[in-house]
C-alpha positions as CSV (number, residue, x, y, z in Angstrom):
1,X,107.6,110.2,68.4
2,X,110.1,112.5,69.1
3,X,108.0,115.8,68.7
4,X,105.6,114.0,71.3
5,X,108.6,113.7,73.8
6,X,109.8,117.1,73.8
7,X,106.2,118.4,73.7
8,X,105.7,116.4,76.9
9,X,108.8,117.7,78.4
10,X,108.0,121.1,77.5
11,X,104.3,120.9,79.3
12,X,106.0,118.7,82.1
13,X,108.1,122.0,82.6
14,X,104.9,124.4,82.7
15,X,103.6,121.4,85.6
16,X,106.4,122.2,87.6
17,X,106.2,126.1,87.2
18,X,103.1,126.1,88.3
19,X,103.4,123.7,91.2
20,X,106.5,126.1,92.5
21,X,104.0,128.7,92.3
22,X,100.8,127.3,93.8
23,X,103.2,125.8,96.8
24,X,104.8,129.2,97.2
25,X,101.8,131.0,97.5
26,X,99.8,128.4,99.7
27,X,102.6,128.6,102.4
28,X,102.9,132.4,101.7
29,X,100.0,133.1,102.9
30,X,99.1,130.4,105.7
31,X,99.9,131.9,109.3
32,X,103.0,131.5,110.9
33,X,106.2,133.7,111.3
34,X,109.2,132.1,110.3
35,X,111.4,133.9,112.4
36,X,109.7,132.5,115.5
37,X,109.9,129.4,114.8
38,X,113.5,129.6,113.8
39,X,114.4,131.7,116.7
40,X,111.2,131.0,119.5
41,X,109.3,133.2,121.2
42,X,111.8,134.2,124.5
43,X,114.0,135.9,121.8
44,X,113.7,139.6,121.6
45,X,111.4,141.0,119.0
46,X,114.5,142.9,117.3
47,X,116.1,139.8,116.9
48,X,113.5,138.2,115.0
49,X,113.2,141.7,113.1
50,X,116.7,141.3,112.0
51,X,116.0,137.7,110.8
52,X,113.4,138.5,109.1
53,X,115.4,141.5,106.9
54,X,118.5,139.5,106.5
55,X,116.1,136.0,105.0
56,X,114.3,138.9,102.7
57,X,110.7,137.7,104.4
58,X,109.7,141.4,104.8
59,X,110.1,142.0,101.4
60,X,107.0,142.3,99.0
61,X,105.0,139.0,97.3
62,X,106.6,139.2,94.4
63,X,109.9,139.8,95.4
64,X,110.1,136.3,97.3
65,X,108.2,134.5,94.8
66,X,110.9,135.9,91.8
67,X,113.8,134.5,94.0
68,X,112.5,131.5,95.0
69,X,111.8,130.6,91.6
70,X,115.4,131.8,90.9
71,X,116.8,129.9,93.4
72,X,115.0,126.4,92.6
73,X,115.0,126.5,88.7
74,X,118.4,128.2,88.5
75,X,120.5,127.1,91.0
76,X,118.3,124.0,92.3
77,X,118.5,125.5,95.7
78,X,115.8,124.5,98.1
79,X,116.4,126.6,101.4
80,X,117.3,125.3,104.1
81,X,115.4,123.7,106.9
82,X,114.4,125.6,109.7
83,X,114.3,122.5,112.0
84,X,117.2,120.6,110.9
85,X,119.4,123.5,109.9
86,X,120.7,121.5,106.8
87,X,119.9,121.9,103.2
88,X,116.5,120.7,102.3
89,X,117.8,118.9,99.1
90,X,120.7,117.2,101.7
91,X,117.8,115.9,103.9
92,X,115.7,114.6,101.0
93,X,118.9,112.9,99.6
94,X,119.5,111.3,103.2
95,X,115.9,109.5,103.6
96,X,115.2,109.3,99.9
97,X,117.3,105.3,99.9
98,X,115.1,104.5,102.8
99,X,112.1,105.5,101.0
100,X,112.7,103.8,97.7
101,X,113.3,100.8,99.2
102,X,110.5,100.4,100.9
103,X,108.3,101.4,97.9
104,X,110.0,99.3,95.3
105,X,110.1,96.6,97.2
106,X,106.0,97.2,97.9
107,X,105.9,97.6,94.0
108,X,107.4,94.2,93.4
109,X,105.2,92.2,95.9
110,X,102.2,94.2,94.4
111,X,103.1,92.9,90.4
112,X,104.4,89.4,91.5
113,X,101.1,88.6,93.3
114,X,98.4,90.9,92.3
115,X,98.8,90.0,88.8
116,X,99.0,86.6,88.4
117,X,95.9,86.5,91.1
118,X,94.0,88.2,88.7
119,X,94.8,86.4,85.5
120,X,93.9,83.2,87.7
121,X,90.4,84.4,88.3
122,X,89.9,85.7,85.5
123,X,90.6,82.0,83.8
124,X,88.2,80.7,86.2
125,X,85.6,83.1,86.6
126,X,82.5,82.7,88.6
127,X,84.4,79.9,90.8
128,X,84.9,80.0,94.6
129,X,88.5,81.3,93.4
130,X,87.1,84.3,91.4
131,X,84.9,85.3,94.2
132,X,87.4,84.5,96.5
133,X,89.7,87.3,95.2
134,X,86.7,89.4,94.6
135,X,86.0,89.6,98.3
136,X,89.5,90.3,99.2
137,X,89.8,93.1,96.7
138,X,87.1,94.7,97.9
139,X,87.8,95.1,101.2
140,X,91.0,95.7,101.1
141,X,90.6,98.4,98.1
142,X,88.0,99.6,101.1
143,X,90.1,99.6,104.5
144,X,91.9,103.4,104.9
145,X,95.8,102.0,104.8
146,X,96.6,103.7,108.3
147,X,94.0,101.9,109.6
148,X,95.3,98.6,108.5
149,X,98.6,99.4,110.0
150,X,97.5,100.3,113.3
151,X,95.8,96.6,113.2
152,X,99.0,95.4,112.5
153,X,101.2,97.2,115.4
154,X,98.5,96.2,117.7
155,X,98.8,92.7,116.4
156,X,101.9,91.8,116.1
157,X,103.5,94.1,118.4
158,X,101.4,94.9,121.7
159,X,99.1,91.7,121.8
160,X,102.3,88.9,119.9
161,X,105.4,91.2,120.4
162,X,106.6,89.3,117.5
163,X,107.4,92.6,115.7
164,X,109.2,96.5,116.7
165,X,106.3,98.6,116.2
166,X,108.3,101.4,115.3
167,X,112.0,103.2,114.0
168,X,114.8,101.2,111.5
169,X,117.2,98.8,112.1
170,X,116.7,95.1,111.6
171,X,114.8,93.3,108.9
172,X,112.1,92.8,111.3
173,X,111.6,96.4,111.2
174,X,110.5,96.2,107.5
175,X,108.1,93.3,108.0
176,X,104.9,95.4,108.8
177,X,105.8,98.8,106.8
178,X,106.2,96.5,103.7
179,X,102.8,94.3,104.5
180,X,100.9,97.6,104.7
181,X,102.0,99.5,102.0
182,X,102.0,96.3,99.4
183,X,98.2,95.0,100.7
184,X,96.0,97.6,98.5
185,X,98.4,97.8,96.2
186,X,98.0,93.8,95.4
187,X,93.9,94.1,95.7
188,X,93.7,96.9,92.8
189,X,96.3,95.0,90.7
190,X,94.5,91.5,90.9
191,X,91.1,93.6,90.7
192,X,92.0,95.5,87.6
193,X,94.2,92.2,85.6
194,X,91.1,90.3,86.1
195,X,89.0,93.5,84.5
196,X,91.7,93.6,81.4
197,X,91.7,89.6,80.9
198,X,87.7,88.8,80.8
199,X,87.8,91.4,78.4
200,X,91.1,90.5,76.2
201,X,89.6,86.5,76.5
202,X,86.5,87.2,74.4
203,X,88.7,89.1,71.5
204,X,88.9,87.1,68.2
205,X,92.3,86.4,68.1
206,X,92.1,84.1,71.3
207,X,89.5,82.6,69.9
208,X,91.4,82.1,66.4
209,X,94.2,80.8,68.8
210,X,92.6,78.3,70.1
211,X,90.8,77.0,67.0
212,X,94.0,76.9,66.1
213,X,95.0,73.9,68.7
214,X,97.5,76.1,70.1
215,X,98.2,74.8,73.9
216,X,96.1,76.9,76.7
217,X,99.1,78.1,78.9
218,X,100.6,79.6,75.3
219,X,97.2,81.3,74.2
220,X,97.0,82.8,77.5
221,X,100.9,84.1,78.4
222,X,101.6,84.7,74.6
223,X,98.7,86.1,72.7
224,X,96.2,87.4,75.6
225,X,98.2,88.3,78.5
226,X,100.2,90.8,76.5
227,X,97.3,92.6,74.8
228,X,95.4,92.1,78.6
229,X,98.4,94.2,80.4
230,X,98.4,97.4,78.3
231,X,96.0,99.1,80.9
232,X,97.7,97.7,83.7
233,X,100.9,98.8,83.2
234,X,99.2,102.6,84.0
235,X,98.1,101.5,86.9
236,X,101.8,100.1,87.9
237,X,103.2,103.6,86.1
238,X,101.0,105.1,89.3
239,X,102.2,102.9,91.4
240,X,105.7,103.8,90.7
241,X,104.7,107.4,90.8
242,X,103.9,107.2,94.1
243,X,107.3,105.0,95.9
244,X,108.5,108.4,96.9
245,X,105.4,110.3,97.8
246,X,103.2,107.5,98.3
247,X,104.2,106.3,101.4
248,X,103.8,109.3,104.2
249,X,101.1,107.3,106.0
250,X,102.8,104.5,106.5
251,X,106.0,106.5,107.2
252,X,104.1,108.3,109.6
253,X,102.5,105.5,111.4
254,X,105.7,103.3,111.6
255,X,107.6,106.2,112.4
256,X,109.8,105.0,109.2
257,X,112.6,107.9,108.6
258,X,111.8,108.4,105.0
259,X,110.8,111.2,102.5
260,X,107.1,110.9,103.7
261,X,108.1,111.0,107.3
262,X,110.4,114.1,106.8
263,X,107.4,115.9,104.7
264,X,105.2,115.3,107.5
265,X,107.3,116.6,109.7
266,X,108.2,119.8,107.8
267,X,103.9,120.4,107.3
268,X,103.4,119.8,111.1
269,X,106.7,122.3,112.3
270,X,105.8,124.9,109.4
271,X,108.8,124.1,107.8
272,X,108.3,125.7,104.5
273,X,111.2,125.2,102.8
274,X,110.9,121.5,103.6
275,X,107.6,121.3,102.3
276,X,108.0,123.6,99.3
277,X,111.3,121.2,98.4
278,X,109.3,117.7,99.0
279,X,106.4,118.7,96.8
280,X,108.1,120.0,94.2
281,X,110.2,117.1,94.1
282,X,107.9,114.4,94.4
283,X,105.8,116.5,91.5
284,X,108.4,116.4,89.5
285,X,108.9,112.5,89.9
286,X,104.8,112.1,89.4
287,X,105.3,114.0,85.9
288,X,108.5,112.2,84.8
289,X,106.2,108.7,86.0
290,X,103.6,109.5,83.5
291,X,105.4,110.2,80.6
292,X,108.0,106.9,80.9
293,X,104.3,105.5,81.3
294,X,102.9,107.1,78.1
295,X,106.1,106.4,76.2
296,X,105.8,102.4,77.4
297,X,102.3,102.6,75.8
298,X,103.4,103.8,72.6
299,X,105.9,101.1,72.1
300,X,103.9,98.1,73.6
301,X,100.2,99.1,71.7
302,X,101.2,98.8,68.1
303,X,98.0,101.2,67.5
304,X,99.3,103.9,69.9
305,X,102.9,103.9,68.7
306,X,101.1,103.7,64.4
307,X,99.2,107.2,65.7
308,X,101.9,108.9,66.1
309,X,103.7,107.7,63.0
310,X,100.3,108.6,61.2
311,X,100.3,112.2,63.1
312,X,103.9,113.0,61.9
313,X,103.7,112.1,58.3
314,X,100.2,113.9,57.7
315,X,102.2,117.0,59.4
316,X,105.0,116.5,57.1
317,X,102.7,116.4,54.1
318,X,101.3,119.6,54.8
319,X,104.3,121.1,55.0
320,X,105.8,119.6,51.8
321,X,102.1,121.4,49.7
């Protein structure tokens, strides 16, 4: 198990390599002269000249991408931001509580109601309930999130004005970025439990269960449910994945002052050390995601976790001849 881990560590440091470098080079080469839009246009051409010698921008490809890379994997320096004037691993920091709040929280509602919804129609499958849930999953699987939100702020806000349609403050100002993040989120759960449970329910050892006379409710949170959640527990690893980077639409419509929010901001303002910073960063998160997700796999499927037992003692073997 442990050569697995550090071989996923190793290729989850070649990911991020090569993200720094794809970023770098995408923003390298897109149009744009930093110097204006640090400085503006009325400034004098020799002043933006000097900016650009002093930053280093006028010096070759290679150059920059070498001490970029220095700076971020060495000194885990991000630049600064040209719009805010402040470190871009300080304004990351700043929004980041904002942010994971509003994603956990999305991630919670999504487990405690998408799940259960889908065990339920999965136990009662081909009822009104099952295609109940079907229905719903569907379309809301189907609507575009931003979409959904704008429904909302027209809603609740313009037509009820029972809800702020926009910024922080109160609770009330979590209501609707919560709603709409969570809503898709609980459709795929429910969609895919219900998937994993028809299939687990036909298995043999349900049935031997309840040949067995063992009562319903403990064939169904004991033996099946278990086995039933293995696959969904990638889908909640995504999930997870995605309560720092996944939430820049909803940021953006709300005008929520989180990560997503300030990426946005950094891609619309050419911002490039902003953008460079929040994609690495939320790359990194994705990669560190999928391997706690891989590792929960190995220790919940006894068959996963015997593979790698079985992988290490065959290697060992060979190296004993």
């Amino acid at each position: 198990m442990w050569r697995y881990i550090v071989k996923r560590l190793i290729a989850l440091v070649i990911v991020l390599l090569c993200v720094a470098v794809i970023i770098f080079c995408v923003l390298w080469f897109m149009p744009g002269d930093p110097a204006e839009i640090i400085l503006g246009m009325s400034v004098p051409e020799a002043d933006r000249e000097a900016l650009r010698i002093k930053m280093g921008w006028n010096d070759p490809f290679l150059l920059q991408l070498g001490r970029y890379m220095r700076d971020v994997f060495l000194h885990l320096d991000f630049g600064d931001s040209y719009q805010y004037k402040v470190p871009v691993s300080q304004g990351f920091m700043e929004r980041l509580p904002r942010t994971l709040t509003l994603g956990l929280i999305s991630v919670f509602i999504q487990t405690v109601i998408g799940i259960p919804l889908g065990v339920s129609a999965a136990i009662h499958r081909n009822t009104l309930q099952d295609q109940g849930l079907l229905v719903f999953a569907m379309v809301f699987i189907s609507v575009p999130q931003f979409w959904f939100a704008l429904m909302m702020v027209v809603l609740f806000s313009v037509k009820l004005g029972w809800l702020p349609p926009f910024g922080i403050g109160s609770w009330k100002h979590w209501i609707m970025p919560i709603i709409a993040n969570s809503i898709s989120g609980i459709a795929m759960n429910a969609r895919q439990t219900r998937s994993a449970v028809l299939e687990t329910i036909r298995s043999d050892f349900v049935t031997t269960a309840r040949a067995k006379g063992l009562p319903e409710g403990k064939v169904i949170y004991k033996h099946m449910l278990p086995n039933a959640l293995i696959p969904v527990i990638n889908g909640l690893g995504m999930q997870l994945s995605m309560c720092v980077g996944g939430t820049v639409v909803i940021e953006s419509v709300f005008s929520f002052p989180g990560v997503g929010n300030y990426m946005l901001n950094g891609i619309n303002g050419l911002d490039y050390p902003v953008v460079r910073g929040c994609v690495l960063i939320l790359a990194a998160v994705s990669a560190v995601m999928t391997l706690v997700v891989d590792l929960v796999y190995g220790f919940l499927d006894p068959r996963i976790k015997a593979q790698y037992v079985n992988y290490a003692a065959k290697k060992g073997a060979k190296k004993a001849a």
